[in-house]
N, C-alpha and C positions, 0 to 999 in steps of 0.2 A: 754381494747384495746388500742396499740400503736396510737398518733396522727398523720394522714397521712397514716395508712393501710388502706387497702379498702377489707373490709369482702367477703372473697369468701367460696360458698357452695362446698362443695366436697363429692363426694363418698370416699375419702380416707379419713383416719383420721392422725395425725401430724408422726407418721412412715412411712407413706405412705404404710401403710395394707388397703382394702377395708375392707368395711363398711358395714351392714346388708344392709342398705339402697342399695347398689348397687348390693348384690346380689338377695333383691327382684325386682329391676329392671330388673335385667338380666333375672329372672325367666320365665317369657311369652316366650323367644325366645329361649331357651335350646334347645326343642324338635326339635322345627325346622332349627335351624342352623347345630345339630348336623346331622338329615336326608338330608338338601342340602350338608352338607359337604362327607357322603357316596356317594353322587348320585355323584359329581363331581370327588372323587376319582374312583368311580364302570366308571366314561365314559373316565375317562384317561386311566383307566388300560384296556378297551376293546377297546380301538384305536391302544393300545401298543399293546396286543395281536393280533390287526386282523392286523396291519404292521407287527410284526414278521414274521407271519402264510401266508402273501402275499409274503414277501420275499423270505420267505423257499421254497417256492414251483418254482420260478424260475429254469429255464433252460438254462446254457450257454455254452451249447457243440455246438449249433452253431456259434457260439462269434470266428473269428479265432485269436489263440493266434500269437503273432509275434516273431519273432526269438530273442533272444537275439542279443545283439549288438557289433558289432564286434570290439574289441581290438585292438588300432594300437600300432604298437611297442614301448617300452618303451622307453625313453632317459634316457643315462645314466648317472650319477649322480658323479659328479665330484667336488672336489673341491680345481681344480688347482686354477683357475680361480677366485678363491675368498678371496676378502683382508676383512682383521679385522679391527676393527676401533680400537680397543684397542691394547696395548702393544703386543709386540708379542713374 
């Protein structure tokens, strides 16, 4: 051991691959990380579905649409009026 390193334990080993040791670590918690991770994707996706399924059902024929907006006449487009800053 170099003088002035200071030994650290690791679950990885010098390529930075995990280690047996850290996948019997992980072991106890598989089961149940994997079942909180279902459960939390199963309550996003029935929020997403009961917002959709709220929306859809909406009614906006009483909503009164407004008229379009009325156009005023164009000006017209001229270019007497206008100097070049460059050579002409």
């Amino acid at each position: 051991m170099p003088v002035g390193r200071i030994p650290s334990a690791s679950y990885y080993d010098a390529r930075n691959r995990p280690g047996a040791s850290l996948y019997r670590a992980r072991q106890p918690y598989l089961i149940k990380n994997a079942v909180t991770g279902v459960v939390i994707v199963a309550f996003v996706a029935g929020v997403y579905s009961f917002t959709i399924r709220a929306i859809g059902q909406d009614d906006f024929s009483d909503v009164p649409i407004p008229d379009a907006p009325i156009q005023g006449a164009a000006a017209p487009h001229t270019t007497a009026g206008v100097r070049s800053a460059g050579p002409a």
